[in-house]
Every structure is written in C-alpha cells, then in structure tokens.
N, C-alpha and C positions, 0 to 999 in steps of 0.2 A: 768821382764814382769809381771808377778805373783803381784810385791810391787805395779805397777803403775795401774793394776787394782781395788787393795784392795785402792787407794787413791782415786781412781776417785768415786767410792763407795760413799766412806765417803764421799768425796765431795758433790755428791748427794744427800745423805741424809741429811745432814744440810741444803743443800739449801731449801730441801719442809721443811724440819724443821721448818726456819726462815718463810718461805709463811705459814704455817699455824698455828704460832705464832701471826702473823701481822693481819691477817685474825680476829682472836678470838680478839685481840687487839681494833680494828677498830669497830667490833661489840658490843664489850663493852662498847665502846666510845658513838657509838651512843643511843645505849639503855641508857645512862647515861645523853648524854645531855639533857639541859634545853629544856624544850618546848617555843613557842611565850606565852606570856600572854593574854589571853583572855577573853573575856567580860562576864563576870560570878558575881561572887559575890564579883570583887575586882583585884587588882594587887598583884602581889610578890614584896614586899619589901614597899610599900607606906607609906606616914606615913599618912593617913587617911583611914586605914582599915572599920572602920565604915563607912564612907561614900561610897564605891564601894557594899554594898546590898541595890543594885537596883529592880525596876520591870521589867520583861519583856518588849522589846520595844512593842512585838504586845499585845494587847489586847484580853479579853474572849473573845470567839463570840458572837453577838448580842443577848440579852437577853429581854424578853417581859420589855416594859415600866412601870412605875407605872402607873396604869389605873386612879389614880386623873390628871395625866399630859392631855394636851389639845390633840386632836387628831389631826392628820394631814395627809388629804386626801390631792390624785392629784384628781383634776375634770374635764373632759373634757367633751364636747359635741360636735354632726353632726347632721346637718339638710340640708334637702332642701326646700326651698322655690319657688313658680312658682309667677311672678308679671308684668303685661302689662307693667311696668316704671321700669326694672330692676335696671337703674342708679338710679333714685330717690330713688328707695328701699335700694339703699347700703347707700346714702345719710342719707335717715332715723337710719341706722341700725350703721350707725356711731354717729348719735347726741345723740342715745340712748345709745350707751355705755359712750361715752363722759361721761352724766350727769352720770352715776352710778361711773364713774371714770374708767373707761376703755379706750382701743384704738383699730385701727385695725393695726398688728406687718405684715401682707403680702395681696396682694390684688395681681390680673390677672383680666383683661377682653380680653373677644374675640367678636369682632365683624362683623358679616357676614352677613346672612340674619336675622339674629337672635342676640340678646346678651345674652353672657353669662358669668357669673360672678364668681369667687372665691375670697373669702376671708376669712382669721384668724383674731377674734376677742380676745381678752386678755379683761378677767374683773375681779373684786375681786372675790373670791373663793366665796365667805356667798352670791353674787351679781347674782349669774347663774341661779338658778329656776326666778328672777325677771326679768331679761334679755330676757329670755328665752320665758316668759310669754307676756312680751312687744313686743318683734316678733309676737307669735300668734294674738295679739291684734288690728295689725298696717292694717290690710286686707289683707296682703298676705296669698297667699296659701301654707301650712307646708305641703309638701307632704311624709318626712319623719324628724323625729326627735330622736337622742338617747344620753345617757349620760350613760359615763361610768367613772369608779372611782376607786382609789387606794389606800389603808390605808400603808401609810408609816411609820407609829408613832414609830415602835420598831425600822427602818431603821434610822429614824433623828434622835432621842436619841441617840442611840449606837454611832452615828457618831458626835453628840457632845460632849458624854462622852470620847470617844475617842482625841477627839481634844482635852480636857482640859487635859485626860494625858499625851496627848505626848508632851503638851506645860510644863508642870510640868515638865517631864522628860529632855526636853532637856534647862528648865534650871537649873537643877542640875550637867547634865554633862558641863554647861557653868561654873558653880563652881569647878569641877572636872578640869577643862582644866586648874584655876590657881595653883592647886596645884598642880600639876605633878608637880615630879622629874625629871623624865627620857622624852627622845627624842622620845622613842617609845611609852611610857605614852602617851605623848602629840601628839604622830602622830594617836597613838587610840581613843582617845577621840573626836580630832578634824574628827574623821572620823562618829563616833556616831553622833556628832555634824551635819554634813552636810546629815547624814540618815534622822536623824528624821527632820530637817529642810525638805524634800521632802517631808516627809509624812505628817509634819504638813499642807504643800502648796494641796495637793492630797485633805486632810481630810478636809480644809475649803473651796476648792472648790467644793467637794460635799454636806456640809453643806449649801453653797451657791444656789446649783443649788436647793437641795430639797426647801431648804425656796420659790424659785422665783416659784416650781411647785406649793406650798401646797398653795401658798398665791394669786396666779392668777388661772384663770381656761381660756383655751382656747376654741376657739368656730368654727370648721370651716364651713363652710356656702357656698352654691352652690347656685345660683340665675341664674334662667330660664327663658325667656321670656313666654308670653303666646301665646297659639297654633297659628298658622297663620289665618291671619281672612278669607284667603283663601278657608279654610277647611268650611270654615262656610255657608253651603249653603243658602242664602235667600229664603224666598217663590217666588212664581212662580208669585204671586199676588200683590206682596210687590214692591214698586222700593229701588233701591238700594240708599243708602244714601250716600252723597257727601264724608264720610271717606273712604265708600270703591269704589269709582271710582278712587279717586284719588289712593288709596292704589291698585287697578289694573292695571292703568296708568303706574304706574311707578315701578312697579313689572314687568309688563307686558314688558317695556322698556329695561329692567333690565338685566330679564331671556332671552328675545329676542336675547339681544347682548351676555347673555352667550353662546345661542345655537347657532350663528354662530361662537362663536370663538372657542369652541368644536369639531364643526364642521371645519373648519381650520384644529385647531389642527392635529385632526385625522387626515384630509388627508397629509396634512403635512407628518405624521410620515408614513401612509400608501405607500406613495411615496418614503421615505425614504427609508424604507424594503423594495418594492419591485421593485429599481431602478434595479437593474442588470437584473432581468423578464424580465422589460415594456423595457432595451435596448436589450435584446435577439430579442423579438418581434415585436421592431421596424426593426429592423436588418434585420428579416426574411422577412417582412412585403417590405424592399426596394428590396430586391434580388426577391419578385419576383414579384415587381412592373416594377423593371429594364430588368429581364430576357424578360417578355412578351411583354415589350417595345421592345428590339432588338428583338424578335420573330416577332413582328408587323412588322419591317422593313424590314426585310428576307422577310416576306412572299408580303410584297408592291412593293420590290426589282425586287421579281421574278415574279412578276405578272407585270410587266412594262416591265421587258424583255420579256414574253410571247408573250407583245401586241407587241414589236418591234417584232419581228420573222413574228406575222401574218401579219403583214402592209408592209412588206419585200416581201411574197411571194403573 
C-alpha cells in the first residue's frame, strides 16, 4: 500500500514536471519567433536593401508657402437687388457675366403676386469687383451687398506638394513590386501600392476642387420685385393713369376671387370640426320640434272631445 502511494507520487510529480517544462518551452518559442516584416526602412532578407529607405507615406503638416508663389483666394459675394422687371434683371445679369466669361450654375423663381428670384452666378476670380460694379450700374436697386474671402495659398501648395510625393512614392514601390522575392514581399507592397493609389485619387481631387474655388468666384443674388404700386397712394387731385386701373382691375379680380375661396375654405373646414355639434343640435332641435308637435295634437285631441261632451249634453 505504502509502495503504490510512493508511485502515484512520483507519478505526479513528473506529470506537472513535463507541464511546466512545455510551458517555459512554448514561451520560448514565441519570444523567439520571427516577427511579420514591416514597412520601415526595408525587408529581411531582400536583395535591394537600399531601395526599401523610404519616406514616410504621410507628409509634414502644411507649411506656409513661399510668398513669391501666386496667392490663391476663394471669393465669394451676396447681394440683393429690388427691380420693377425682375425677369429682365436676371436676363441682364446673365448677358453680363456671359461677356466677362461667366454663367449662371443655379437659378429658382417664384411666382405669386410678386416675383421673386434666386440665382448663383460663377465668374473668374480677378472678374467680381467688375461684375459686381456692372450690377450697381444697370439701375437696379442694391439694397444689400458683401464679399467675403478665403486665402487658401498654404492649403493648395501643401496639397500639391503632397500630390507630387505620393506620386513619386508610389512609383517607387511600383519598382519595389518587381523586385520582391518573396509572396509576402509582394502581398506588402502591392498593398502600399493600392494605399497610396487612394490617397493619390483624395489629394488630386482636392487639388481639383481648390483650383475650381480659387479660380471662379460665386455670386448669389436675390432679385425682388418693386413694392406694389398699390401702396402708392395718388393725389386726391391727380386721376389715376390707365397703368394703374388696369393694375387695380385685375388685382382687384384677383384678390376678389382669393377672398371667396378663403372664405370657402374656412367654412369648409369650419363645418368639418364642427359636424358632430351642428348634428347634436340639429337632433335637439327635431325632438323638440317633434315633441310640441304631438303636444299640439294631445291638446287638439282633447279639446275636440270637450266640444263632443258639450254638444251631447
């Protein structure tokens, strides 16, 4: 009994033995193993160690321009303008950009008693005070006007300096791709490859958008009709001149048939809300139309029998 405890012992202790043999084993192992290769200054094992000291994919931060480079504002402007011939005014206000080499990129009108107009005007950037000026000129009334402005010159630079190095960059990993060795060489590279291919697509579509800000200036523009000539009372002494009879005429016609059909309306809807009421109150309205009716014939009833009784006796 004594022997098979002193075995099972031993047995035991070899077994944690082996466990934490395998353990220190295993930890060994992995502190030992190789790492992934990663994109630093090169591969393990290549045979173009030179070429893997690269730059960084991202770039400094944005650093001021060289102030000999050209500047490059965004320019915009808001005005309003008030004008008797709103449409003609937009007409006008499009032949003038035309000639400076502009367009108009969004236009709305609304039409009611009144027109009233919105529209964005796109013209060259150096073209906006002249523009600008030709509105005030045409006889409309400018009843507000503002320009405001954005120096982007360290933002465009940086973003085309940037573009030329990531296009530099990735085609050096395009030469990097034929030389790989190895599968995972070539699976990292091609993965650089398809990085900087995004960023180059990102960086020239920003490059794009600044150029189309810096190089047009937009303009948007409110167009008002002029006050109603309603408001405008004549002298008492004056006769009214044939613009505005007709212009009361048919104002007059106008508003007329607004106000019945408001009127409508309302009842309309007044009736609506308050059907269940107007059938409460009709209801009441019958019962005791009906009630005083058969009241009526009770009391005719008895009054006919009366007269029978006294014609009897």
């Amino acid at each position: 009994m004594k022997k098979k405890r002193i075995l099972i012992l031993l047995l035991s202790l070899l077994l944690i033995l082996s466990i934490f043999i395998s353990g220190c084993a295993a930890a060994t192992k992995s502190d030992r193993a190789p790492l992934a290769p990663e994109y630093s200054d090169g591969y393990p094992g290549s045979a173009t160690p030179e070429d893997m000291d690269l730059p960084p994919i991202e770039p400094n931060p944005v650093s001021p321009a060289d102030p000999t480079l050209p500047r490059k504002v965004i320019k915009n402007a808001d005005m309003t303008v008030v004008s008797t011939d709103p449409v003609k005014t937009k007409s006008d206000i499009e032949s003038k950009a035309s000639s400076l080499g502009g367009f108009v990129s969004d236009f709305s009108q609304q039409t009611n008693s009144y027109i009233y107009i919105q529209m964005t005007v796109e013209v060259p950037g150096d073209k906006l005070e002249v523009f600008l000026r030709q509105i005030g000129d045409s006889g409309v009334k400018v009843e507000r006007q503002s320009v405001s402005s954005e120096d982007v010159t360290d933002s465009y630079y940086d973003t085309e300096t940037r573009l030329g190095t990531t296009r530099d960059l990735l085609d050096h990993y395009r030469l990097m791709l034929g030389k790989a060795e190895t599968i995972d060489e070539t699976l990292q590279v091609q993965a650089k490859i398809d990085q900087l291919t995004l960023e180059l697509e990102s960086l020239q579509g920003r490059l794009n958008r600044l150029e189309l800000l810096t190089s047009n200036s937009r303009v948007y523009i409110e167009i008002y009709q002029e006050k109603d000539p309603l408001l405008e009372k004549p002298s008492e002494l004056e006769p009214l001149s044939w613009e505005h009879v007709k212009y009361f005429i048919s104002n007059g016609f106008s508003r007329l048939g607004t106000v019945l059909l408001l009127v409508a309306q309302y009842l309309f809807i007044g009736l609506a809300v308050g059907l269940p009421v107007i059938l409460v109150i009709v209801l009441i309205i019958l019962i005791i139309y009906f009630a005083g009716k058969r009241k009526k014939k009770k009391r005719l009833a008895a009054a006919a029998v009366e007269n029978n009784v006294e014609h009897r006796e």
